[in-house]
N, C-alpha and C positions, 0 to 999 in steps of 0.2 A: 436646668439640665438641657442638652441637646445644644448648649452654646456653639462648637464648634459647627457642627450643621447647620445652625444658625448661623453666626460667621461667615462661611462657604456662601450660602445664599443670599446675605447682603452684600458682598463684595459682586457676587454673580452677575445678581440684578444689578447693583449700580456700575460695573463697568461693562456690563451690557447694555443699559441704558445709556448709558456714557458717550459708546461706539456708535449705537443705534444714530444717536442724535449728532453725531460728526460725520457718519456716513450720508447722511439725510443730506445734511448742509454741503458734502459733496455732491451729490447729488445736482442739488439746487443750479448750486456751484459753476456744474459740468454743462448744465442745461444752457445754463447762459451765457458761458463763454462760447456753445454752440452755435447758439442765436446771432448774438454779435460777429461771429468769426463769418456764418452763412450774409450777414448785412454787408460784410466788408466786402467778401467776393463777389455779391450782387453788384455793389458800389465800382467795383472793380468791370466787372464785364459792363455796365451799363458807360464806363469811362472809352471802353472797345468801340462800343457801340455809336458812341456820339464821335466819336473820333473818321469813325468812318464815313457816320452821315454828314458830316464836315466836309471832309476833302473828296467826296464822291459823290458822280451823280445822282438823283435822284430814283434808284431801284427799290424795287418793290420785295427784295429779299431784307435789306435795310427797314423796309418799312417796317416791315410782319416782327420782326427783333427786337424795334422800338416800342411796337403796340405789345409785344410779350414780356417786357419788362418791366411796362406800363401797371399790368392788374397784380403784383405782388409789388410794390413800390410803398415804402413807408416813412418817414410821416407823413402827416398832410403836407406839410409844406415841402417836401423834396415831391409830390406828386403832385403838387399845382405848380412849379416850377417846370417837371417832367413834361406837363402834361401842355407849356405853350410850344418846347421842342414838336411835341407832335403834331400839334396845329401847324403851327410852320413849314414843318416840312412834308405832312399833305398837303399843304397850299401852293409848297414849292417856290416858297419864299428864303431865298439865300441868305438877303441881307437879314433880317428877323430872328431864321434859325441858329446865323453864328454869334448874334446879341444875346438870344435865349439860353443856345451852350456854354456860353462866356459867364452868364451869368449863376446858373444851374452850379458850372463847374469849382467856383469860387464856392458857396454853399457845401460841394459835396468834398471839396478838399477842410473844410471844418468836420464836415459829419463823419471822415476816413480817422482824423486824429480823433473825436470822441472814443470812434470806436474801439481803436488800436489801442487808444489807454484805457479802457475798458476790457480789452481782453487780455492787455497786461496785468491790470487790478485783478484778474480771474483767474490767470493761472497763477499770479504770486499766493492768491486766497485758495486755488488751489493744492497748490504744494503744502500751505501751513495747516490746512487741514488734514492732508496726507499723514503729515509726520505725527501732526498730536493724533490721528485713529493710533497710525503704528504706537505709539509713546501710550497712548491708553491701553492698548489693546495687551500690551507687556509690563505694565504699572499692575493690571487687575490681574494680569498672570502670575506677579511676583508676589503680591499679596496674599495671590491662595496660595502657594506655596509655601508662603513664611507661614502661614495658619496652620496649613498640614505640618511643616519640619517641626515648628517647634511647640504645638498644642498638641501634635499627634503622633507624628516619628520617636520625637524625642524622647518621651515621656513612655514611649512604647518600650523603649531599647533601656531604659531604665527599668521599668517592669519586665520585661522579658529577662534583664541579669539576677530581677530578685527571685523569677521563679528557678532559674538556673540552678542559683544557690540555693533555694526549696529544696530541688531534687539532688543536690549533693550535702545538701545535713550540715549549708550555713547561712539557714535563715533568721536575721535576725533585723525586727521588726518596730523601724523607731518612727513612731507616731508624729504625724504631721496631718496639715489639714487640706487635704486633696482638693484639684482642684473642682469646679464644680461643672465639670462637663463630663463625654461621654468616657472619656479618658479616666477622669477622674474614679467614674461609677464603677470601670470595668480594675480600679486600682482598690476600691474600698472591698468591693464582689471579691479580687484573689487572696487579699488580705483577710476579710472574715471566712474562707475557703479555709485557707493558709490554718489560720487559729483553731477552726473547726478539725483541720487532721492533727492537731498538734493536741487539743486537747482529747480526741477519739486516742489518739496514741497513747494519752497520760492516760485513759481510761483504762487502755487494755493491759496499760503496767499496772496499774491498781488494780482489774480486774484478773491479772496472773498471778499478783501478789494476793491476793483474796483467794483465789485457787489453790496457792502453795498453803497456804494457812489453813486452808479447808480439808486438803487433803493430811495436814498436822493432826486438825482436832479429828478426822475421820476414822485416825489410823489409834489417836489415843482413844476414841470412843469404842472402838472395837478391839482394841487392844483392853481396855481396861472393864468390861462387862463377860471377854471372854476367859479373862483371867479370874474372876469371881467366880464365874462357871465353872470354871475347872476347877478352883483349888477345892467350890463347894463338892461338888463330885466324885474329888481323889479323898475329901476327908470321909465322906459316907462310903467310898468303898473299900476306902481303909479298916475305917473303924468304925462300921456300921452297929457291930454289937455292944459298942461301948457308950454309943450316945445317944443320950433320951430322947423322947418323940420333940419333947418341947424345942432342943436343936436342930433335928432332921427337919420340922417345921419352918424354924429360921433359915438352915440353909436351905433348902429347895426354894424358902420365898426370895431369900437375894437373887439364885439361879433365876426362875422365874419375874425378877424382875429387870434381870437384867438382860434377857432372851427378851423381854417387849423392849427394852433399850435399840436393840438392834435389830427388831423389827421396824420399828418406828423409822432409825435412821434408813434401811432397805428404802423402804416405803416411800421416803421424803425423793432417796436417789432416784425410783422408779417413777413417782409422780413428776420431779424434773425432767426426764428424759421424755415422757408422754407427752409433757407441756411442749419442747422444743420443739418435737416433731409434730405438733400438732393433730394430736391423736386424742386429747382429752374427749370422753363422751359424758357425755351428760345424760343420768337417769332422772328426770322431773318428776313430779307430781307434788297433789296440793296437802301443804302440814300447816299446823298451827304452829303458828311462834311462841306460846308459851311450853307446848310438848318439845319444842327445840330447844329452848333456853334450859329447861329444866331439863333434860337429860343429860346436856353439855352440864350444867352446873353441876350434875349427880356423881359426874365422872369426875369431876376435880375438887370434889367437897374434900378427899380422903389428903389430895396433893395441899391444898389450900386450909387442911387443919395442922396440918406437920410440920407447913412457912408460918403458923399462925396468922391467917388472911382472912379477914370474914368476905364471905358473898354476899350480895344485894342486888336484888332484881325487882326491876318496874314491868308489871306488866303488859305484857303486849293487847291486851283489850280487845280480844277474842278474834287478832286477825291472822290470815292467812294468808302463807304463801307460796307460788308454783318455783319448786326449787329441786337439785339434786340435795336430798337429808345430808348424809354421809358425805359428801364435798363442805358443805357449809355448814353441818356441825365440825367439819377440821378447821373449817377459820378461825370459827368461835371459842373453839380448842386453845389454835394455836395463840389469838390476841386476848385468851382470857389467862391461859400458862403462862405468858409472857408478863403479863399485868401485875401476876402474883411473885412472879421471879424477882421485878423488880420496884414490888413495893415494900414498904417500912412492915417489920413487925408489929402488929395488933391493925394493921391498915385493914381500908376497905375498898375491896374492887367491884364496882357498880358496873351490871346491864341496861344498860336505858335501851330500848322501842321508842321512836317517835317519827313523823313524816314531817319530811324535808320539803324545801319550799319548790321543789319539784313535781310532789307528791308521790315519792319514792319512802318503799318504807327504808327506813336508816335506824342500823344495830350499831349500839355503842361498847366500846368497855373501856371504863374510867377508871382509871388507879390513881393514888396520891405519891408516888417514886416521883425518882429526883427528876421526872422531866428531861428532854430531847431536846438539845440547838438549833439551831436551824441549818448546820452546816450538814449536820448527822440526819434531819430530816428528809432534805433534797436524796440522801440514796439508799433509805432504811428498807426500802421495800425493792432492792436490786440482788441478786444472788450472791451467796456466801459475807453478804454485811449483817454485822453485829454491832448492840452498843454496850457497852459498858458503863458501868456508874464507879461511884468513888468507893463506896460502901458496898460495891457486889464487883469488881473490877473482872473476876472471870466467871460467866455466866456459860454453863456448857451446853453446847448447839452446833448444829452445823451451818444456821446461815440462810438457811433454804425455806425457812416455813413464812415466811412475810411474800417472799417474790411466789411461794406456791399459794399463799391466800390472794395475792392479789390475781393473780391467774386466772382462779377460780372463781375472783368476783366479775372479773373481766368478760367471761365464759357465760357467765348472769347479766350480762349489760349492764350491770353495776359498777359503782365507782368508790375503789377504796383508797384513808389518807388519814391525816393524825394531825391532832390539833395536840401542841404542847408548851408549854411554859417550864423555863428549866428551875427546878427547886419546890415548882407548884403541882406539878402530875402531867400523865399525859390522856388523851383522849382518840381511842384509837374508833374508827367507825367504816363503817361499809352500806351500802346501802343497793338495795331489792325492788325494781321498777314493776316487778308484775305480781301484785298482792291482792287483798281484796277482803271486806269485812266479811268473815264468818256470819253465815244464817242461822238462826237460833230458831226454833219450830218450838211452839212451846199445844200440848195438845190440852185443849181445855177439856174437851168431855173426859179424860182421865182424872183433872183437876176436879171437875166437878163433881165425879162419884167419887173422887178421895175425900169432898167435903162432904158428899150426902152419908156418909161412913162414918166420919167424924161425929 
């Protein structure tokens, strides 16, 4: 990752350094065509100089000129050559000094051409360094840019037309393998974006579609509990004196059964709406799990003998937990009704108590039914989802009681989920972090005057 940045900064550094080191070598360059160019013009007035003390006489303005271009004089040998000129002509020796200049001059007409072709090898070595800085300096410039255009522009203008098409409803998303820079990351990040609203959107047609459905079974479940109601009603107040207790009996129980139908469903709506708004409060205190298991059981013996379902329960082994009762007997309600709905005739649905390797107590309810997929798993516990089996195809419900048990286990710090096998049963479970073993106080001196009685 980070290639392109990387990129960018090796081109950077090396045709900075590139530069660096050509500008250097001008430098150098520049120094010494100086050098040489100042030798030449030395060489040049010291030519003034002996020229004059040649064909003139002997002044002492001449002198001081001579002796001043005497102490920066270089090599040695042009300053021991120099330096019999100025013997000479302090001595004021004519013949001497135009032997000496004669000789000097032949020397410094060799030392003129070193130099001159020295400072032409300098400025030729100057210009070729000129051009390759400029030629560098636009080589490393066109490189980052080919980096940006086509690692970064290009591939930008590409993504920017996919999201175009995102937001006019013609995205359509053919898998390739990006590449592996910043470019790349910010193409795989819109694309899983992209999937992510695409599939939230399928969600919310499934979740509308699950609405419409919900509001079907809502309207048959109260349509069809208030029409028992009434037809039982209009026949007792029709014909009250005609029908035996034993019938005013049956009817009033369908009525009354079917007025808790439509309490139940109220209840289910009321408790979702709670949940939404986050209004759930929770009444705690500390119960025993066997007094929990066994009342829920008690209330579903009557529903669980009429599916012919036997119950079975593992004792919870005298512990206790800090819970709202009434919230978590509706879970246990609702995944042990559920259990029985959709288990086989003469089946057995099991409570297991056991701690989990958390050391959370964990409520189980086990049935032998045809088992959950795993496709139907991922969203059993979502609002208005329902499953169906082959053998129980319409199960009537509104949808609500799985997302309102998990709510409420939620509400507990608890975490609720289902282990299933399809054709083997499913194992529905929840589980309770703040429990604790029941204290048993056993008093011996009543023990003991029960034996001294004995």
């Amino acid at each position: 990752m980070n290639k392109i940045r990387s990129k960018i900064l090796f081109f950077s550094i090396l045709g900075s350094g590139l530069c660096s080191l050509i500008f250097f070598q001008i430098y150098r360059t520049y120094n010494a065509l100086e050098k040489d160019r100042t030798k030449y013009l030395q060489a040049e007035r010291i030519s003034y100089v002996l020229l004059a003390a040649r064909s003139s006489p002997f002044y002492k303005s001449i002198q001081s000129e001579l002796l001043l271009e005497k102490s920066t004089l270089t090599p040695e040998y042009r300053n021991e050559a120099y330096q019999k000129i100025v013997n000479a002509y302090l001595k004021q020796r004519r013949g001497t000094l135009r032997r000496s200049i004669s000789s000097f001059n032949k020397q410094e007409a060799m030392y003129k051409d070193y130099l001159s072709t020295n400072i032409m090898v300098y400025k030729s070595r100057l210009l070729s360094l000129t051009i390759g800085l400029i030629l560098s300096f636009f080589i490393t410039l066109y490189l980052m840019l080919f980096i940006v255009l086509y690692t970064t522009l290009k591939p930008l203008r590409k993504l920017s037309r996919r999201m175009v098409d995102f937001l006019n409803n013609r995205y359509s998303y053919k898998f390739r393998v990006p590449p592996s820079n910043e470019v790349g990351q910010l193409e795989v990040n819109f694309h899983s974006l992209a999937q992510r609203v695409i599939n939230n959107f399928e969600e919310l047609k499934a979740l509308d579609s699950a609405k419409s459905d919900f509001l079907n079974i809502a309207s048959h479940e109260l349509r069809t509990p208030l029409t028992s109601i009434k037809g039982s009603l209009n026949i007792l107040n029709l014909s009250i004196e005609k029908i035996n207790t034993d019938k005013i009996k049956q009817l009033m129980g369908i009525a009354e059964a079917e007025a808790d139908r439509l309490i139940r469903l109220i209840n289910d709506l009321l408790d979702l709406a709670k949940i939404e708004a986050g209004h759930m409060v929770l009444n705690k205190k500390w119960i025993r799990v066997d007094d929990l298991i066994e009342k829920t059981l008690f209330s579903l013996d009557g529903f669980a003998q009429s599916s012919n379902i036997n119950l079975a329960y593992t004792s919870g082994q005298a512990k206790m937990v800090e819970i709202d009762q009434d919230k978590v007997q509706q879970v246990i309600t609702n995944l042990a009704s559920n259990a029985i709905k959709y288990s086989p005739k003469e089946g057995t649905v099991k409570i297991v108590v056991s701690i989990d390797n958390h050391n959370h107590l964990k409520i189980s309810v086990i049935d032998e039914g045809e088992g959950i997929s795993p496709d139907e798993q991922k969203n059993i516990f979502e609002k208005f989802r329902q499953v169906s089996g082959k053998n129980k195809p319409i199960v009537k419900g509104t949808g609500l009681g799985l997302a309102i048990a998990k709510a409420v286990v939620e509400e507990h710090s608890g975490i609720i989920g289902v282990q299933s096998v399809v054709n083997e049963g499913s194992a529905f479970y929840f589980t309770l972090p703040h429990w604790r073993q029941e204290n048993i106080t056993i008093d011996f001196r009543k023990n003991q005057q029960g034996s001294k009685a004995a």
